[in-house]
C-alpha positions as CSV (number, residue, x, y, z in Angstrom):
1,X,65.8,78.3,100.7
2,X,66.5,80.2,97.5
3,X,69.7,78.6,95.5
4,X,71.9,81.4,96.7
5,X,71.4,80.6,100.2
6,X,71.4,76.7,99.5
7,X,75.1,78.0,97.5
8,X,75.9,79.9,101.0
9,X,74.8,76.8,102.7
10,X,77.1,73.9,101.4
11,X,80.5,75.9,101.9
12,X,82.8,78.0,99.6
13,X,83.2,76.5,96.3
14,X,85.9,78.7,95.0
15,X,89.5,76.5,94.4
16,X,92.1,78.8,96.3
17,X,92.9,78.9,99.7
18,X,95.0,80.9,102.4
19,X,95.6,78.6,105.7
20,X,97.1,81.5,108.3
21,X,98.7,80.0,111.5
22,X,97.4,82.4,114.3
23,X,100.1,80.3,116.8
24,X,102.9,80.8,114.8
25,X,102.1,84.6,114.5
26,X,102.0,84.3,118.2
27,X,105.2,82.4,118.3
28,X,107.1,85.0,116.5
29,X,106.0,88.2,118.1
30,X,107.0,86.4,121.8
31,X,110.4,85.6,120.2
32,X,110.9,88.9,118.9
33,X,109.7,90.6,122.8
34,X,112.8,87.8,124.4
35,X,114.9,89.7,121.8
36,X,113.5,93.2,122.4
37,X,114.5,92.6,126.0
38,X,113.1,95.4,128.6
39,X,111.4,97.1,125.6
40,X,107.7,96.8,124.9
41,X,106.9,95.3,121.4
42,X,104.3,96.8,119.6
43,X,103.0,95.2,116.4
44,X,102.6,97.0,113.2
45,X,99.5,95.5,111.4
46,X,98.7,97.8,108.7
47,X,98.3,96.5,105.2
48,X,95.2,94.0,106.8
49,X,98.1,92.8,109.0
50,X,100.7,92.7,105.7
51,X,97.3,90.6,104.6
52,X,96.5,88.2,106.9
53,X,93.9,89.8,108.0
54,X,93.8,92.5,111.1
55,X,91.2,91.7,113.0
56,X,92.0,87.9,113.7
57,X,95.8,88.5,113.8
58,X,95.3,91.8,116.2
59,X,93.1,89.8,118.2
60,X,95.2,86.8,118.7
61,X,98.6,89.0,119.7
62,X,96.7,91.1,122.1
63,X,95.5,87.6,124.0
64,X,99.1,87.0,123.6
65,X,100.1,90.6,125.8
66,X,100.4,92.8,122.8
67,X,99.1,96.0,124.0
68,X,100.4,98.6,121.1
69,X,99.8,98.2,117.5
70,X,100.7,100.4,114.7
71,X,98.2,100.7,111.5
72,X,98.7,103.2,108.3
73,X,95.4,104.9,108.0
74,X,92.3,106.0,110.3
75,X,90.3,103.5,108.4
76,X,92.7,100.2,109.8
77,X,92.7,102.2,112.9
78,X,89.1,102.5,114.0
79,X,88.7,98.7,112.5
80,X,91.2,97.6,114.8
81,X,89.4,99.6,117.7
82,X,86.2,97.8,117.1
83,X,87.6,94.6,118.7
84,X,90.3,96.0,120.6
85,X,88.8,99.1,123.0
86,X,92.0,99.0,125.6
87,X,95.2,98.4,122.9
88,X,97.4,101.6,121.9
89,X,96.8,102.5,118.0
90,X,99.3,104.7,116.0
91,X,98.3,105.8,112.9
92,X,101.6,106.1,110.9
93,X,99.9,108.6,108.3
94,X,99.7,110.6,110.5
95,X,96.9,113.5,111.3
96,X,95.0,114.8,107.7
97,X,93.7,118.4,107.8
98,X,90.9,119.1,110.4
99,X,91.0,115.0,111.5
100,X,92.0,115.7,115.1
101,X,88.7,115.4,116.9
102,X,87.6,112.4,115.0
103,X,90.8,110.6,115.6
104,X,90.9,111.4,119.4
105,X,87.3,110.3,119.5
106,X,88.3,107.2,118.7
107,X,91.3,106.7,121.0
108,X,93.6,106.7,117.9
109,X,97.1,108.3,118.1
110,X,98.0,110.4,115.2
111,X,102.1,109.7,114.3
112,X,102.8,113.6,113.7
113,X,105.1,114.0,110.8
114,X,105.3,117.6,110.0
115,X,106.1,120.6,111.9
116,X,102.3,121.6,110.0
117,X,100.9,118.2,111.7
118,X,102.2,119.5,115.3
119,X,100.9,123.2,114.6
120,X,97.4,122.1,113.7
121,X,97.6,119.5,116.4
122,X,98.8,122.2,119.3
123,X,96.5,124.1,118.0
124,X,93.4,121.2,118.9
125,X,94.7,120.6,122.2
126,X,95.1,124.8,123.1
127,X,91.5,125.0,122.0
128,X,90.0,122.0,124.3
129,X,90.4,118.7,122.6
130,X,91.7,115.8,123.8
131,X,93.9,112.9,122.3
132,X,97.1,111.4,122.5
133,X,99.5,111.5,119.7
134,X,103.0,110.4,119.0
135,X,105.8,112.7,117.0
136,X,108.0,111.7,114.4
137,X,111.2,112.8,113.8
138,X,112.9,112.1,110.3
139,X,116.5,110.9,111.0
140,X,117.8,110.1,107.4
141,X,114.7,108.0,105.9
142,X,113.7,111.9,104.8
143,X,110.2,110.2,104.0
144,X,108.0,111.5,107.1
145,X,109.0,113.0,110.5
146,X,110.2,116.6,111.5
147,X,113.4,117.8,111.3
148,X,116.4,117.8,114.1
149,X,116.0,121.5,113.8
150,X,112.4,121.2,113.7
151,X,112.1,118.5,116.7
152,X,114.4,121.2,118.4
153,X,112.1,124.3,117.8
154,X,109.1,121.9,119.5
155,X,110.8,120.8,122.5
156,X,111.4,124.3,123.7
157,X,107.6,125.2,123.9
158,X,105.0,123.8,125.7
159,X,105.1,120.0,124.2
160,X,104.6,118.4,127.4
161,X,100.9,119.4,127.4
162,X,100.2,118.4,124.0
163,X,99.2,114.5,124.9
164,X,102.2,112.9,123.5
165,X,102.3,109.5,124.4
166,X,105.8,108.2,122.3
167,X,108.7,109.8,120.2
168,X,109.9,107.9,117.2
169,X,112.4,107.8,114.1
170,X,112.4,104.8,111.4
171,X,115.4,103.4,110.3
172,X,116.1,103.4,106.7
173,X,118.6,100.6,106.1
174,X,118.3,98.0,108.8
175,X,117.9,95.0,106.5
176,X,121.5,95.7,105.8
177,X,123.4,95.3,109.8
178,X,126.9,97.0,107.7
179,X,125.3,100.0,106.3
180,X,126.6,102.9,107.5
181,X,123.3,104.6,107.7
182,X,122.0,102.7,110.8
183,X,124.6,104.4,113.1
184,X,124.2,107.4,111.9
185,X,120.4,107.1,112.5
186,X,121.1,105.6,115.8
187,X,123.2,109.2,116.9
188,X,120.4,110.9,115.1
189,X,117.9,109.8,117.0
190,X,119.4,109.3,120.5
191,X,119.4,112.8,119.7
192,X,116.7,113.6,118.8
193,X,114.9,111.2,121.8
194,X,117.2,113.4,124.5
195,X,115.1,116.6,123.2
196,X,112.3,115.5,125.0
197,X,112.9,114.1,128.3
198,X,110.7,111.1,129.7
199,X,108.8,110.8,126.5
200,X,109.5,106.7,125.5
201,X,110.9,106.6,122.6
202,X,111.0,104.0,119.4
203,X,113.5,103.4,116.7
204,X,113.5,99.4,115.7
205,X,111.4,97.7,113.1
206,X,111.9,93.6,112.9
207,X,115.4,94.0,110.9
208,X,116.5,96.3,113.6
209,X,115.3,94.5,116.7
210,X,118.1,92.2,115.5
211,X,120.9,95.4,115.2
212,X,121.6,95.1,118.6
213,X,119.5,96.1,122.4
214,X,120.9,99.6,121.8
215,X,118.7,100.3,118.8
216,X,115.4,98.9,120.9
217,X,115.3,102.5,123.3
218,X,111.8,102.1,125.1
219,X,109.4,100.3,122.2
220,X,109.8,97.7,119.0
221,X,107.7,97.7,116.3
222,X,107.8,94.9,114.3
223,X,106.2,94.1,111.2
224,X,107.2,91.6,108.4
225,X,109.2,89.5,111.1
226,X,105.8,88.8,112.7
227,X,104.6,87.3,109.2
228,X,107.4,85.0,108.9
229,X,109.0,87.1,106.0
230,X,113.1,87.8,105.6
231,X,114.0,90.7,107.3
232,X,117.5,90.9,107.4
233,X,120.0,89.8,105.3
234,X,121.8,86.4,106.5
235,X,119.0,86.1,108.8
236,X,116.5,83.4,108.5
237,X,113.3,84.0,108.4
238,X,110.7,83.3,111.8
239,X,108.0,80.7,111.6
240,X,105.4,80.8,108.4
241,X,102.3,81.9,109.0
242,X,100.6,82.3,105.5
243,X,100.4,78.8,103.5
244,X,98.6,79.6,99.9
245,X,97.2,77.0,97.9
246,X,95.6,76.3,94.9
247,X,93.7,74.0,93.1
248,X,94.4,71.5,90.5
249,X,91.9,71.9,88.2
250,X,93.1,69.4,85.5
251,X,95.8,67.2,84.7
252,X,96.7,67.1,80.7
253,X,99.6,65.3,78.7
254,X,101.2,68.1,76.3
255,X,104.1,66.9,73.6
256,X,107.3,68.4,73.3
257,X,107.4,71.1,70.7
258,X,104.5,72.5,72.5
259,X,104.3,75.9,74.0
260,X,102.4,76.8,76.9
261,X,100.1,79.9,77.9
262,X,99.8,83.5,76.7
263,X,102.5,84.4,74.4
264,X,103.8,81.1,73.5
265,X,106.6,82.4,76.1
266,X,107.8,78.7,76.8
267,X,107.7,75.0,74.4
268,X,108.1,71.6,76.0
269,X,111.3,70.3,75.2
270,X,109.9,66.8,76.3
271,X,106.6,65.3,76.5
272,X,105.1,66.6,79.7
273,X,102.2,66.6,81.8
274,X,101.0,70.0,82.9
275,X,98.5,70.3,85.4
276,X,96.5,73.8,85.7
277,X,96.0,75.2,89.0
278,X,93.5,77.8,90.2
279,X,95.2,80.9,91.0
280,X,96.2,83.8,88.4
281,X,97.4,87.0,88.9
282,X,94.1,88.0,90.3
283,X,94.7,86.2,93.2
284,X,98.1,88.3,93.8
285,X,100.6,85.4,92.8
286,X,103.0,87.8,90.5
287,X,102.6,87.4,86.7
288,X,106.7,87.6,86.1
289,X,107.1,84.7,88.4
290,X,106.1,82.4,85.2
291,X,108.3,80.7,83.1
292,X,110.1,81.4,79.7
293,X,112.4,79.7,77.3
294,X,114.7,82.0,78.2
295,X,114.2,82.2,82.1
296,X,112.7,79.6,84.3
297,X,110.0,81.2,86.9
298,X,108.5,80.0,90.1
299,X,107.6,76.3,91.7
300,X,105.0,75.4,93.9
301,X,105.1,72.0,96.1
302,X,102.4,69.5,95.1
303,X,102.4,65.6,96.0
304,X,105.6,66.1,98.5
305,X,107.8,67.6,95.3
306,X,108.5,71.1,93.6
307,X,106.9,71.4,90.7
308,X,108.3,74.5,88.1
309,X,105.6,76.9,86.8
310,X,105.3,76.3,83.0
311,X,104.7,79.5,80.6
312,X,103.4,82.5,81.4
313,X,100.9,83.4,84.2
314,X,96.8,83.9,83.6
315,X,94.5,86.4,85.4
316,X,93.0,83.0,86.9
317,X,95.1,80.0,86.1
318,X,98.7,78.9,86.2
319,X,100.1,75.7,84.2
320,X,103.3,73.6,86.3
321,X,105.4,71.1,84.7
322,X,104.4,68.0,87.1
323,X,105.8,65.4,84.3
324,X,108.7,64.4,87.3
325,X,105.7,64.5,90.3
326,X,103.9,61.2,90.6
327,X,100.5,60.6,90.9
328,X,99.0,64.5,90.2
329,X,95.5,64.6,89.7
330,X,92.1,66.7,89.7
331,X,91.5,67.8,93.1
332,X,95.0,67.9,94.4
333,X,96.0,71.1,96.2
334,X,99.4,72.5,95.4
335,X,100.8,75.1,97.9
336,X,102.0,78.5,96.3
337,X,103.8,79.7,99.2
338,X,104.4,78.0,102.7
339,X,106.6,76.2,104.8
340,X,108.0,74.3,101.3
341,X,107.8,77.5,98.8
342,X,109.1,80.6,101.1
343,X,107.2,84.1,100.3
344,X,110.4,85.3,99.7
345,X,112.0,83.0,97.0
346,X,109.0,83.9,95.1
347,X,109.3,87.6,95.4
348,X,113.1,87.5,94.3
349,X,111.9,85.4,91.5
350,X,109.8,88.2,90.5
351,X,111.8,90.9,91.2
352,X,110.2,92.0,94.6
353,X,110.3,91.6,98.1
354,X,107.9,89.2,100.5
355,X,106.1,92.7,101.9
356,X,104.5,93.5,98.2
357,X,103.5,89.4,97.6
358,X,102.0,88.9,101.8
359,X,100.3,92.5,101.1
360,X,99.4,91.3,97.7
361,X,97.5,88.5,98.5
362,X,94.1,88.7,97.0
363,X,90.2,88.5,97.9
364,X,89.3,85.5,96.2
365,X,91.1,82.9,98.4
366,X,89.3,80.9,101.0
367,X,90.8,81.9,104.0
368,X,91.1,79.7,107.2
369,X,92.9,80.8,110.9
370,X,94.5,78.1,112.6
371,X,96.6,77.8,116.1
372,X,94.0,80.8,117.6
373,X,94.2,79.8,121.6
């Protein structure tokens, strides 16, 4: 065996790991379909399943009854359609120039977001072709989807031939239940729906699921509910599924008047110990979440205690300030984000939201599924 193979052969070496919990996944997306009522719930898995991976996580919820899934590009779609030949795929991009055949080939339904995108699509389907597709109408995201006026012009022709499968909007402000948006987006769309008779129809993401049964019409989508991410404020967040960790690489004593890391952005005020874990920016842990004199950054959770990051981030390494954990050593694993360091008190921390870190989430980690059935 040549010493690549004999390398293969003993097990990853590398010093991160990402532990996802298939069952809690699972757990969440059957709470969220209680909530969603007589409504179907979909799951949206693009972004490698907000980067947990789509083809264990798409597999595991369609054991678990999911039967619609909603991806960003025709790349996630036909990767999703390798392991899953019965599920309904919506490709939120929705149809590129001259893509129609090779997306109906493949069973995958173009999200039409242009009155262009319906043209060239009418057009494939007067001239032969085959394929469902679903059409989006825009009711004050004004990101994708056709107009009100547009929707209108369409559902006086001939629409009811053109394999539409689904009609749907995308609310713009849900996270927030007293914006004044989500009504109007709700009249919008009813609206809009009503142009197009007997065609299901699909408004709520996770954070509108939780607006109220009249925003759930005929389909839910959810996405960073199903992750275990915030999605609504005042609303606690749904099980974890991703648990990072990292490696402790070495333990070192470091006196006060010290600084730590790039920059000198942070000195000891007391003798400390600093132990140096295995994850950077690299791994997509967010370089502004480090620590300054001025600002203090992240923690992680190491030895049953937070422990803050100390100076400013590496590519590959972070220092934390362990002087008040006991018994830190080389070898220990110290979780980034989990059940002990929420996704989301990281990303506010560095100026973000959960959806960027989750999506963020590098190569390099070691990643293991847990809780499949």
């Amino acid at each position: 065996m040549n010493p690549i193979a004999q390398a293969e052969a003993a097990g990853p070496a590398d010093s991160s790991r990402l532990t996802i919990d298939l069952g809690a996944l699972v757990g969440n997306w059957r709470h969220l379909a209680r909530l969603a009522g007589q409504a179907e719930t979909a799951a949206a898995v693009k972004g490698d399943a907000y980067g947990m991976g789509l083809e264990p996580t798409g597999t595991a919820l369609e054991r678990a009854g999911c039967r619609s899934f909603f991806v960003a590009l025709p790349s996630e779609g036909l990767r999703l359609r390798r392991i899953l030949p019965r599920a309904a795929i919506y490709v939120l991009s929705g149809l590129t120039a001259g893509n129609a055949p090779a997306l109906a080939a493949a069973s995958l339904r173009p999200v039409l977001g242009s009155i262009e995108e319906w043209r060239e699509w009418s057009a494939y389907r007067a001239g032969g072709g085959r394929g469902e597709a679903a059409l989006h109408i825009d009711t004050g995201m004004n990101r994708l989807g056709l107009s009100l006026d547009e929707a209108r012009d369409v559902s006086t022709g001939d629409w009811r031939r053109q394999g539409l499968t689904l009609v749907i909007s995308h609310l713009a402000c849900a996270d927030t239940p007293g914006h004044p948006l989500n009504e109007t987006q709700l009249k919008r769309f009813r609206a809009g729906a009503a142009l197009f008779e007997g065609l299901p129809a699909s408004l709520a993401n996770s954070a509108g699921i939780h607006l109220g049964a009249h925003y759930g019409f005929d389909l839910v989508r959810p996405g960073i509910a199903l992750y275990g991410g915030a999605f609504q404020a005042g609303m606690p967040s749904l099980d974890v599924v991703a648990k990072a960790e990292a490696l402790v690489l070495q333990v070192r004593d470091v006196p006060a008047g010290e600084s730590i890391g790039y920059g000198a952005s942070q000195t000891l005020r007391r003798d400390s110990r600093i132990a140096i874990l295995s994850a950077g920016y690299a791994d997509g842990y967010p370089r502004i979440a480090g620590s300054t004199d001025e600002q203090p950054g992240a923690s992680v959770f190491l030895n049953g205690r937070r422990a803050p990051l100390a100076g400013r981030l590496s590519m590959d390494l972070m220092a934390v300030d362990v002087t008040d954990v006991p018994n830190v050593k080389r070898g220990d694993w110290a979780e980034l984000l989990g059940a002990n360091i929420p996704v989301d008190e990281v990303a506010s921390i560095a100026g973000t939201i959960g959806y960027e870190l989750l999506t963020s989430l590098g190569g390099r980690y070691e990643r293991r599924y847990v809780g499949a059935a």
